[in-house]
C-alpha positions, 0 to 999 in steps of 0.5 A, a space after each residue: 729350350 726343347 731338345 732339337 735333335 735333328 738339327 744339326 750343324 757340321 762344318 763339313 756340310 753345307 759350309 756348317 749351316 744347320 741341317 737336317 739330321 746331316 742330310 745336305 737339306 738346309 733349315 733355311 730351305 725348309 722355312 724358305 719353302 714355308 715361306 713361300 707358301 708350300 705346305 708341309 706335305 708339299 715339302 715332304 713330296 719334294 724331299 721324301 727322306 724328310 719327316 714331319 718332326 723334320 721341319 717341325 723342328 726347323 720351325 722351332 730352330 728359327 724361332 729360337 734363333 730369332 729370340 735371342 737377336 736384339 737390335 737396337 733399332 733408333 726411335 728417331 725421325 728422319 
């Protein structure tokens, strides 16, 4: 795994969700606002004390979580 040293998690900020480099600005606020269309650039103008590395990382937090969840999903028909 790359190192992801911005990402941080506090149990003191935002009930321990991981941030930004501390700062009370949510992983799951950048990707939501990816997700919802918003460009990097629309992001950094909403939050100017981001960086682009910022929410680069964010991505490759999420993509790392997510590759290490494995459900069983149930191949049955209902």
């Amino acid at each position: 795994m790359e190192k992801l040293d911005r990402i941080t998690i506090n149990p003191d900020i935002c009930l321990g969700q991981p941030t930004i480099r501390g700062m009370r600005i949510t992983v799951s606020v950048i990707l939501k606002m990816l997700a919802s269309g918003k460009s990097i650039q629309e992001i950094l103008s909403a939050y100017p004390e981001l960086e682009e590395e910022d929410i680069r990382q964010a991505i490759k937090y999420a993509a790392w979580v997510v590759s290490d969840q494995i459900y069983m999903v149930s191949t049955k028909k209902l």
